[in-house]
C-alpha positions in Angstrom: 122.5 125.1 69.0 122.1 121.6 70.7 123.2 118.4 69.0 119.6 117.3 68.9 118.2 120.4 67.4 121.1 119.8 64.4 119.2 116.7 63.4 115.9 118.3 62.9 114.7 120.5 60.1 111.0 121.0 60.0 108.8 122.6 58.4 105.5 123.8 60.4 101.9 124.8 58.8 99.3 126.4 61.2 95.9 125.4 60.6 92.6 126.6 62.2 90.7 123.8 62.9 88.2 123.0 65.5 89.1 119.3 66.9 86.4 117.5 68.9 86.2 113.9 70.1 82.7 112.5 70.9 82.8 110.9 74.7 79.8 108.6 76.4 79.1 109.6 79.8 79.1 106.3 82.2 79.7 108.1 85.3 83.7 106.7 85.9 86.0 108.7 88.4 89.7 108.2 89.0 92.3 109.5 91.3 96.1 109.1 90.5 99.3 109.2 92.3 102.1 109.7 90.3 105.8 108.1 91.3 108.6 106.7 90.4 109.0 103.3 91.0 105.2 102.8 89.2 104.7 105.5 86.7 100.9 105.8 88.4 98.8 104.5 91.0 95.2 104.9 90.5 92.3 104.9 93.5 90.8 101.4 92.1 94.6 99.7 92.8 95.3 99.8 89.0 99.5 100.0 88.4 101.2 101.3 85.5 104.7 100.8 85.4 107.2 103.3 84.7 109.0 102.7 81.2 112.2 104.2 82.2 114.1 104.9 79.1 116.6 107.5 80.4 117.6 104.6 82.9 117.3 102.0 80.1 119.4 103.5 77.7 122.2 105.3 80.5 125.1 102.2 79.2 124.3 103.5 75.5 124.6 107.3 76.3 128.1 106.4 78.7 128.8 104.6 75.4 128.5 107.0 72.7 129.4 110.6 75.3 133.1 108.5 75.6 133.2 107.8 71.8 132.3 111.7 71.1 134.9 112.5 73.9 138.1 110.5 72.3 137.1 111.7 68.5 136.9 115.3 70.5 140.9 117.1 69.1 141.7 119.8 71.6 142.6 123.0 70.4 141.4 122.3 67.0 138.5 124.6 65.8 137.2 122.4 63.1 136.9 119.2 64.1 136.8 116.2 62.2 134.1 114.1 60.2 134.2 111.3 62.7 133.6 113.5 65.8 130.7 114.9 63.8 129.2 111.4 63.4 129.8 110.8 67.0 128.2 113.4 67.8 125.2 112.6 65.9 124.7 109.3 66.9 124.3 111.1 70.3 122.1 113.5 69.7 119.9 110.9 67.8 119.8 108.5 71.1 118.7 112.2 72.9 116.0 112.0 70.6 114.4 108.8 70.6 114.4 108.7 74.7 112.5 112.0 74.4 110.1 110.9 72.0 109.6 107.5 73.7 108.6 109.7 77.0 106.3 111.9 74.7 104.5 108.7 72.7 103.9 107.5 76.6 102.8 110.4 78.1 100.5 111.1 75.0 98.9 107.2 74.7 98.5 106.9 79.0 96.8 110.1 79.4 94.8 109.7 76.2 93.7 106.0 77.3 92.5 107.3 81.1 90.5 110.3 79.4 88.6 108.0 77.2 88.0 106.1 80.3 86.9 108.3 82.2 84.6 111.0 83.0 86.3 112.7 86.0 90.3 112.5 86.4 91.8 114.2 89.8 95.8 114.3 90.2 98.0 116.0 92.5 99.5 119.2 91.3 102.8 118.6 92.4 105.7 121.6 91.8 108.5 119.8 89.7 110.3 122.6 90.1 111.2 122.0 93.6 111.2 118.8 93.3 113.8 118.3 90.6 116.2 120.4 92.9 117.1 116.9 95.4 120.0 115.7 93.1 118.9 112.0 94.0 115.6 112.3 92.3 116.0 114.9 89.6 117.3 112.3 86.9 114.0 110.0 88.1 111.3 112.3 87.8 112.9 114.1 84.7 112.7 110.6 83.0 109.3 110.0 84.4 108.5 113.4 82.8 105.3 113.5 85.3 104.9 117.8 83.5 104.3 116.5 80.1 101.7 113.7 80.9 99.9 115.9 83.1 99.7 118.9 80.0 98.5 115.9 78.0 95.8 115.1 80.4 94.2 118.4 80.2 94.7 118.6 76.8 92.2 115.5 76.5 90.1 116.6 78.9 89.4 119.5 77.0 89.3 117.4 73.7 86.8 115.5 75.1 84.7 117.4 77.6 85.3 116.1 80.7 86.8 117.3 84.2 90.4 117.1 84.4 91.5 118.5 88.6 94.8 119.2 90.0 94.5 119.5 94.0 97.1 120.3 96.5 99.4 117.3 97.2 99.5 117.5 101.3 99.0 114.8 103.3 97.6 112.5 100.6 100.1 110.0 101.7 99.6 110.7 105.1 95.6 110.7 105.8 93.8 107.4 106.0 91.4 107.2 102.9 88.8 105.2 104.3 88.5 107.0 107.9 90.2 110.0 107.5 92.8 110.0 110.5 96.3 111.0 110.1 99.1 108.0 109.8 102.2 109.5 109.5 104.5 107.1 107.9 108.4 107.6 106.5 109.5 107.7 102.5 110.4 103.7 102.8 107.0 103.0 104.6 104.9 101.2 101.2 101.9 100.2 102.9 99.3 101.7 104.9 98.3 100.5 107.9 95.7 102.4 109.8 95.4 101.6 113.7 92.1 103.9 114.0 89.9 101.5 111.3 92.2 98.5 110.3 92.6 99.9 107.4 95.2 98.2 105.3 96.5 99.5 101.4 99.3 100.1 99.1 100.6 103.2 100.4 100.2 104.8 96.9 96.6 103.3 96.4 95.8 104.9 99.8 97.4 108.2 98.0 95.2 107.7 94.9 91.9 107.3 97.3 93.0 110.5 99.0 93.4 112.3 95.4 89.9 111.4 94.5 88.6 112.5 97.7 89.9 115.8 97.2 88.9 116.3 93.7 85.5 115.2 94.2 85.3 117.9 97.1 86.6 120.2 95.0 84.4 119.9 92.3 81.2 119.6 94.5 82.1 123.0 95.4 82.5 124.1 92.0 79.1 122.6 91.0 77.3 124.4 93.9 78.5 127.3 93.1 77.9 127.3 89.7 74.1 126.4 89.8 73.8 129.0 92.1 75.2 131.5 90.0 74.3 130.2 86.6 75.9 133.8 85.4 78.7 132.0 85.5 78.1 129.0 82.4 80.4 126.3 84.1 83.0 128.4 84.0 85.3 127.3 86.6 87.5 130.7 87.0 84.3 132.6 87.5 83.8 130.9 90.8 87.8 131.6 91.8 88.7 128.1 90.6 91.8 127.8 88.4 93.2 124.2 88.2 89.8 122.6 87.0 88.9 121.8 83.5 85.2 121.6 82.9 85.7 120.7 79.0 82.2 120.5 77.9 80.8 119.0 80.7 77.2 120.1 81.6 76.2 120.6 85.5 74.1 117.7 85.6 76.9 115.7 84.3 79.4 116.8 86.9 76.5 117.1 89.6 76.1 112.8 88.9 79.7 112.3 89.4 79.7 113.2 93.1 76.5 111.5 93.7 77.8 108.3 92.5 81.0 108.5 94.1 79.6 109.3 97.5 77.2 105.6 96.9 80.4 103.9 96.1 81.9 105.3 99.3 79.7 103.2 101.7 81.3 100.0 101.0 84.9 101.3 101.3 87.5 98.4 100.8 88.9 96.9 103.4 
């Protein structure tokens, strides 16, 4: 048993209830690129900052894993009431950075739902990711898996399309022409030589996410009102990483109209 699961005794009711949260169409769609530096870029240039708290609170772990280690008496089966307390005063510091990264994941994704009437993001595979040993302490703290299950969990709370599309080349494309500017890791901002084209490399990203998702779901919405067998339901038409919620077809069917208006005025 972990030291962390030692602190906790609970006591868990199921319940059958049918939650629902009422959501006002306005036609808003966002793209996001998730990182580490910034916790997430979205496609209107809109930065939120990664809190960190693994990183935050590494002097206070060193602190307390050294105290645990001298009260630690080798060879000794039962160890003593001090070591215990050490002990616990670890696994408490375990706890709070972990429910620090749940309270953020659960208040960012709930404020861009309510937002929000179409949100694309890239679905990335953490699990590869996490095996470069430079990055898997970062992206673990940034805990990108839990925000993005909290996304979709609001989505569906509140009816609305929630997309995951393939990451490639999202960094890489130019989101205002289209072309291909291959740039490095350390390369931040985008600089297109086809169209002038100058953004945040991550805001570029963003753009790129939206672009996809809106393609995506066009595709979806055709298909659907030409199969109306299918009542929105986006595995019927072979689609597995969109949420529909309770969104209607005319709904979604709006989204893509606006975004392709906004499109004509790309920013420069």
């Amino acid at each position: 048993m972990s030291p962390v699961s030692c602190l906790l005794l609970q006591c868990q009711f199921l319940v059958n209830v049918e939650r629902k949260e009422t959501h006002n169409f306005q036609g808003n769609v966002v793209g996001i690129d998730l990182g580490l530096n910034t916790f997430y870029t979205d496609s209107n240039g809109n930065v939120v900052d990664n809190p960190k708290y693994l990183r935050k609170s590494e002097k206070r772990l060193k602190k307390l894993q050294r105290k645990v280690s001298r009260r630690h008496e080798k060879g000794k089966k039962a160890q003593s009431n001090n070591y215990h307390k050490a002990r616990k005063q670890l696994a408490r510091q375990h706890l709070k950075i972990s429910r620090q990264r749940k309270d953020h994941a659960v208040k960012t994704a709930r404020a861009l739902i309510q937002c929000h009437d179409l949100v694309v993001y890239e679905d990335l595979n953490i699990a590869n990711l996490v095996k470069n040993h430079h990055l898997a302490k970062s992206i673990s703290d940034a805990s990108w898996y839990q925000f993005t299950e909290w996304l979709e969990y609001y989505a569906k709370l509140h009816g609305i399309a929630c997309i995951a599309v393939p990451p490639h080349f999202t960094s890489q494309n130019c989101s205002n022409c289209g072309q291909t500017v291959k740039k490095s890791l350390s390369v931040r901002t985008h600089k297109c030589p086809h169209c002038s084209y100058i953004a945040d490399r991550d805001h570029n990203a963003a753009r790129n996410i939206l672009a996809k998702g809106l393609e995506m779901l066009g595709a979806i919405v055709n298909s659907t009102e030409g199969h109306s067998e299918s009542g929105g339901d986006p595995k019927a038409t072979g689609e597995s990483d969109l949420w529909f919620g309770n969104s209607d077809i005319v709904h979604l069917s709006h989204l893509c109209e606006r975004r392709i208006i906004n499109d004509e005025n790309p920013a420069s």
